[in-house]
C-alpha positions in Angstrom: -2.1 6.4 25.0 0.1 3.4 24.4 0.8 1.7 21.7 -1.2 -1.7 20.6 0.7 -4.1 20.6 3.8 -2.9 23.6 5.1 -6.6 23.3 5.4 -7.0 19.3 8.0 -3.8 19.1 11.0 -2.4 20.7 12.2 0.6 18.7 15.3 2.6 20.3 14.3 6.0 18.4 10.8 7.6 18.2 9.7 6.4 14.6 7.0 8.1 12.5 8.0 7.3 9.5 5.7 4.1 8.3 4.5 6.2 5.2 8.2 4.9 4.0 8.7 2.0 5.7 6.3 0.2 8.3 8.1 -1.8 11.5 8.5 -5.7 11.7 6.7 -7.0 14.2 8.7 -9.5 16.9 6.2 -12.6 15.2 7.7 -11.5 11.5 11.3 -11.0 13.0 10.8 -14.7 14.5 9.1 -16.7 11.9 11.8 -15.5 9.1 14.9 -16.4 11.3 13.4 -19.7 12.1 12.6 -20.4 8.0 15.9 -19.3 7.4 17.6 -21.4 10.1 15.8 -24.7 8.2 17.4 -23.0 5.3 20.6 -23.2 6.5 19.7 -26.2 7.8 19.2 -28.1 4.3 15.9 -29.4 5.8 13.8 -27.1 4.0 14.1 -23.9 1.8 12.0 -21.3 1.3 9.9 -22.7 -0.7 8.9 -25.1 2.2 6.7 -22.1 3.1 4.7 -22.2 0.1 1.7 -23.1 2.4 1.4 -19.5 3.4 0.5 -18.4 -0.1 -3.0 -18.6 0.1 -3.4 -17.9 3.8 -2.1 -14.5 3.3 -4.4 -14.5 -0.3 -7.3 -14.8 2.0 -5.8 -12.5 4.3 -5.5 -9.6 2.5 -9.3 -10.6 0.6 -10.7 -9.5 4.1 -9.1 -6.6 3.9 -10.7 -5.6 1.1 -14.4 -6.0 1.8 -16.3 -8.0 -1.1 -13.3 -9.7 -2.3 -12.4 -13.4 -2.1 -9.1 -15.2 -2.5 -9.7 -16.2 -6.4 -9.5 -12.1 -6.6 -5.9 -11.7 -5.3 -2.5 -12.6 -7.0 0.8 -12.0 -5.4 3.5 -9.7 -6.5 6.8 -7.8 -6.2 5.8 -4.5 -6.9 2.9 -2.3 -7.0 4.5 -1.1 -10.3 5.0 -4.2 -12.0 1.6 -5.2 -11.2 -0.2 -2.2 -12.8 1.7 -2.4 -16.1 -0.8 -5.5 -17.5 -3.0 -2.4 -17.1 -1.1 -0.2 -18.6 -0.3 -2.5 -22.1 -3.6 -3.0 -22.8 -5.0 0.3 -23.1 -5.3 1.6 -27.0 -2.6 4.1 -28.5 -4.0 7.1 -27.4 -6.4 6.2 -24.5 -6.8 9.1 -22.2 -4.8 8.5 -18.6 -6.2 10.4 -15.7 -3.9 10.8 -12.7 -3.9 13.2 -9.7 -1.2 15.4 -9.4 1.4 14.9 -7.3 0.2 11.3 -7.4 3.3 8.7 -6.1 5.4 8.0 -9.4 4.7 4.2 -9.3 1.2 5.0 -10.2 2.1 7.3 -13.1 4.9 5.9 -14.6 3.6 2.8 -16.3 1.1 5.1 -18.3 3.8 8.1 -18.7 6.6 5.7 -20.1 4.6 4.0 -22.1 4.6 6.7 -24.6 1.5 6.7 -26.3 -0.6 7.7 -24.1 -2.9 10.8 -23.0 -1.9 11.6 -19.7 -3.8 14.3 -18.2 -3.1 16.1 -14.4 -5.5 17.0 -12.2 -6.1 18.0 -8.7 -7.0 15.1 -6.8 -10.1 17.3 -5.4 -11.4 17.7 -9.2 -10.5 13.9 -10.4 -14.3 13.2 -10.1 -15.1 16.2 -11.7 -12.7 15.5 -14.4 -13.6 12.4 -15.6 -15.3 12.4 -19.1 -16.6 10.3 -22.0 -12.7 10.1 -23.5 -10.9 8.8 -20.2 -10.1 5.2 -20.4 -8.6 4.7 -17.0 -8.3 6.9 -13.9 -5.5 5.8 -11.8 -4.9 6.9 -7.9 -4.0 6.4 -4.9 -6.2 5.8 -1.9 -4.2 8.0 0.5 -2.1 10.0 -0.7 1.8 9.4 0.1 2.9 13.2 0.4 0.1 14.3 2.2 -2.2 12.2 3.8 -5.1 13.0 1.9 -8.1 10.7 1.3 -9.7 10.1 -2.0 -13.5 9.8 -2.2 -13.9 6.7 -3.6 -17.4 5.9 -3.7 -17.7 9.3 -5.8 -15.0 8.8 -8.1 -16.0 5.3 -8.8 -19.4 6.8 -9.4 -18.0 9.1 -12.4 -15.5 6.3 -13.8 -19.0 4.2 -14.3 -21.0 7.0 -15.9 -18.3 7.7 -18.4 -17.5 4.2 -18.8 -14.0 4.0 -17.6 -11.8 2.0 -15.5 -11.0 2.5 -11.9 -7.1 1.6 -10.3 -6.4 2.7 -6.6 -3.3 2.0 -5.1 -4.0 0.8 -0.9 -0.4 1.2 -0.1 -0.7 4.0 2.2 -4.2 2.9 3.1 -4.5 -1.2 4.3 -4.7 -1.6 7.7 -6.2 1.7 9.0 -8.9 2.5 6.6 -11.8 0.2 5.9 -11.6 -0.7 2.1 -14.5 -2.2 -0.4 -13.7 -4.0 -3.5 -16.3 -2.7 -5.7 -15.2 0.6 -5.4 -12.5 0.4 -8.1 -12.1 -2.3 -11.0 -8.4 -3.0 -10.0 -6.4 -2.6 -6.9 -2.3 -2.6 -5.9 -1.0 -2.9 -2.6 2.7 -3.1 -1.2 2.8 -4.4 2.1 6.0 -3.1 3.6 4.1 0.0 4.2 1.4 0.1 6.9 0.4 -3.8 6.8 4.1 -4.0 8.1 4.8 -7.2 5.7 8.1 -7.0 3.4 9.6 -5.2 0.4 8.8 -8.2 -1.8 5.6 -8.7 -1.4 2.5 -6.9 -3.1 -1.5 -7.4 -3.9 -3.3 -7.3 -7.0 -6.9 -7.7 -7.0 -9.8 -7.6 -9.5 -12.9 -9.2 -10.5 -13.9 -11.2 -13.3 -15.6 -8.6 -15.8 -12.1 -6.6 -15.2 -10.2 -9.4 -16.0 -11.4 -9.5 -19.5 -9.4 -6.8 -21.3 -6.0 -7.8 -19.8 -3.9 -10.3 -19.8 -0.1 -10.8 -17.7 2.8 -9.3 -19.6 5.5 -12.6 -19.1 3.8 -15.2 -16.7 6.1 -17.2 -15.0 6.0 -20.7 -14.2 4.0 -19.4 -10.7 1.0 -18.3 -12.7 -0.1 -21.5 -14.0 -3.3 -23.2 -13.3 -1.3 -25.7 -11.4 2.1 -24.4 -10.6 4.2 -27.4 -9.4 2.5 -30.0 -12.1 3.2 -27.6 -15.0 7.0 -26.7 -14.5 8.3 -28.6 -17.3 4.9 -28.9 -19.4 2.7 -25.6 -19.1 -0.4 -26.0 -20.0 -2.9 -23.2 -18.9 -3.2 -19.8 -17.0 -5.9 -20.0 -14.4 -9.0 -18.1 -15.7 -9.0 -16.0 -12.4 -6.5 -13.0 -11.0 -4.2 -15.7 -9.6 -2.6 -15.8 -13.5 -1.4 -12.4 -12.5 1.0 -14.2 -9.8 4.8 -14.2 -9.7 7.3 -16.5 -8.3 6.7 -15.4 -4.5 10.0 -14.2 -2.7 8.7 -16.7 0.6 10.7 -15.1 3.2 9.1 -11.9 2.5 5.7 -14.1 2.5 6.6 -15.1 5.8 7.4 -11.9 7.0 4.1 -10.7 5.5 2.1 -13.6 6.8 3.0 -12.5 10.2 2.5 -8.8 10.0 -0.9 -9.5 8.6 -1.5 -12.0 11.3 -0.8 -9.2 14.0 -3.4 -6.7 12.1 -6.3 -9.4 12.2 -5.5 -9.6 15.8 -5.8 -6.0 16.7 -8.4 -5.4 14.2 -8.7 -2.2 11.6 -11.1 -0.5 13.8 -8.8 -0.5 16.7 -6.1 0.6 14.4 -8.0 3.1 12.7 -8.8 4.8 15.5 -5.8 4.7 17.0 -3.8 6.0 14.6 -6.4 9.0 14.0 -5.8 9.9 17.7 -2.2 10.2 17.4 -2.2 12.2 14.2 -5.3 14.5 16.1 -3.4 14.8 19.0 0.0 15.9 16.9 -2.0 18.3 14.5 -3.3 19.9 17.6 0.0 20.7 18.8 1.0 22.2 15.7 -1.9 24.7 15.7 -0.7 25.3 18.8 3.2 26.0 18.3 1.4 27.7 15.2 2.7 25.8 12.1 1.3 24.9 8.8 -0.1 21.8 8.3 -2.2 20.0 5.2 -5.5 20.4 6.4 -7.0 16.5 6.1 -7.4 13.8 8.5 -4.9 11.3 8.5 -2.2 9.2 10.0 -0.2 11.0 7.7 0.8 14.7 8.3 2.6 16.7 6.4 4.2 20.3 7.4 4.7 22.2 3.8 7.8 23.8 3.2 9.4 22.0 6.4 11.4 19.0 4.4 14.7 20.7 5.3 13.9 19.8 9.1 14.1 15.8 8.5 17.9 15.4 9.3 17.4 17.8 12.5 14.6 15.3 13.8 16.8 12.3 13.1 19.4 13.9 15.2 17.1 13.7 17.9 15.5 10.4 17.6 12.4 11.2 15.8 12.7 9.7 12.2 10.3 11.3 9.5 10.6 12.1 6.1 11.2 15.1 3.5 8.7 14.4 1.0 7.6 17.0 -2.0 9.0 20.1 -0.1 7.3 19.0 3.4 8.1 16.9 6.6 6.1 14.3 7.2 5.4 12.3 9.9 3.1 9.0 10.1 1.6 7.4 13.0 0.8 3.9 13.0 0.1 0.9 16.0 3.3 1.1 17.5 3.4 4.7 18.2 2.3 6.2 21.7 1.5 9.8 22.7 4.3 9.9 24.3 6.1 9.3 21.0 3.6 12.9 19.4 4.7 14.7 22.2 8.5 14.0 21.7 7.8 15.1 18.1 6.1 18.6 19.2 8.7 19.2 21.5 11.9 19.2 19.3 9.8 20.9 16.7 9.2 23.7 19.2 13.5 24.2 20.2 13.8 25.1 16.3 
């Protein structure tokens, strides 16, 4: 099996390791050396590129089936975009998180200080969900593990109980098919597997979600009109685009591209692909008879193996150590050649 796109990446190592970081693609590395050579240039900056904005606005709104682009707003950080969330909650509104949830999920609500909370397995959060939870806040896929939350199940509870739905995509755009009503508000990085930049990150909600927050410090970006209200601000725009800030537009480029090269290959190729790889690699474990978390994902983790990351790097095959385990992520540009060079220096331990 070869990867999907041979002529868009040239690693020198075998890397499974886009759970931390994704690859850029030879279109991303291209497109943000030639914006910075008309930097350097003096014949346009960065913000020349401003164009891109909404292109990758609408890219990312067919990502997430149901949305459109007057549901998006651009960001820095999945973080900084949930803590309008997290301020507008009451003193005392009850917080539900799975446990072992990635910290940017949980620590707008935990540092907040004045609010309830409460840890649960992800396979009860459903379950868990009652008349005094505000907010349940997860992750689509889990970053540790791999494991898929049931989202048409949880966002059944969260409506029955009247409470608020956020999932983080960051592990999950690109490879898994996403709907927008299945949660009142979404985050996304896409340095991850939509193999954008650091810099650049999704928000997304709908009208009747809209109405009980509003941006914590809008910058000049977020106005109605943006380049006609620098010096005289009138308005935020009454849809998630108030949520904006000032776009870094390299990484926009860089993201722009990378998003490009998804469309092209399509999620269901990818999705499929990157299940085969991950099938193919927990096969061999069962055979070389190691532990693994039993879900299917692009993302496999080995429990208790984290110590084994620096030997793999030694070799060539970058993973990561993450909550006590070793885990390895398979994405478009990895081959089965690539699983098999994993097995194999697993099996000389």
């Amino acid at each position: 099996m070869s990867s999907l796109a041979p002529d868009e990446f040239s690693t020198e190592v075998t890397y499974l390791n886009t759970a931390s970081f994704g690859l850029p693609s030879a279109r991303s590395l291209v497109a943000v050396q030639e914006a910075s050579e008309r930097w350097a240039a003096g014949r346009g900056g960065p913000m020349s590129n401003d164009v891109l904005v909404p292109r990758l606005r609408e890219g990312f709104a067919r990502l997430l089936a149901g949305a459109t682009p007057d549901d998006i707003a651009l960001g820095g950080a999945a973080s900084q975009l949930i803590g309008p969330i997290a301020v507008a909650l009451p003193s005392g509104a009850e917080v539900l998180v799975a446990e072992g949830e990635f910290a940017s999920v949980t620590m707008p609500f935990l540092h907040r200080g004045d609010l309830a909370v409460r840890v649960v397995p992800l396979e009860r959060l459903a379950e868990e969900v009652r008349p005094e939870t505000a907010l349940v806040a997860v992750s689509v896929v889990q970053s540790a593990d791999g494991r898929i939350t049931d989202l048409p199940t949880l966002r059944a509870a969260t409506r029955a109980h009247n409470a608020r739905l956020l999932v983080d995509a960051t592990q999950a755009a690109s490879w898994l098919p996403l709907s927008f009503a299945d949660a009142d508000y979404w985050v996304c990085a896409t340095f991850k597997w939509l193999i954008g930049a650091r810099s650049v990150s999704f928000f997304a909600a709908g009208p009747e979600a809209l109405e009980s927050i509003r941006p914590v410090g809008p910058g000049w970006y977020a106005a109605a009109d943006p380049w006609a209200e620098l010096y005289n601000p009138v308005e935020l725009p009454k849809t998630t685009r108030r949520f904006d800030s000032t776009p870094d537009w390299l990484g926009v480029t860089a993201a722009s591209a990378g998003l490009s090269l998804i469309e092209e290959l399509t999620l269901e190729k990818i999705h499929a692909h990157n299940l085969a790889l991950a099938d193919r690699f927990r096969a061999g474990l069962t055979e070389l008879g190691l532990p693994l978390v039993p879900t299917r994902s692009p993302i496999v983790n080995l429990p208790g193996a984290g110590d084994a990351a620096g030997r793999l790097e030694q070799a060539d095959v970058i993973t990561s150590a993450r909550n006590g385990g070793l885990r390895f992520a398979f994405h478009l540009y990895n081959t089965a050649e690539e699983v098999d060079r994993a097995l194999e220096v697993l099996a000389a331990e």
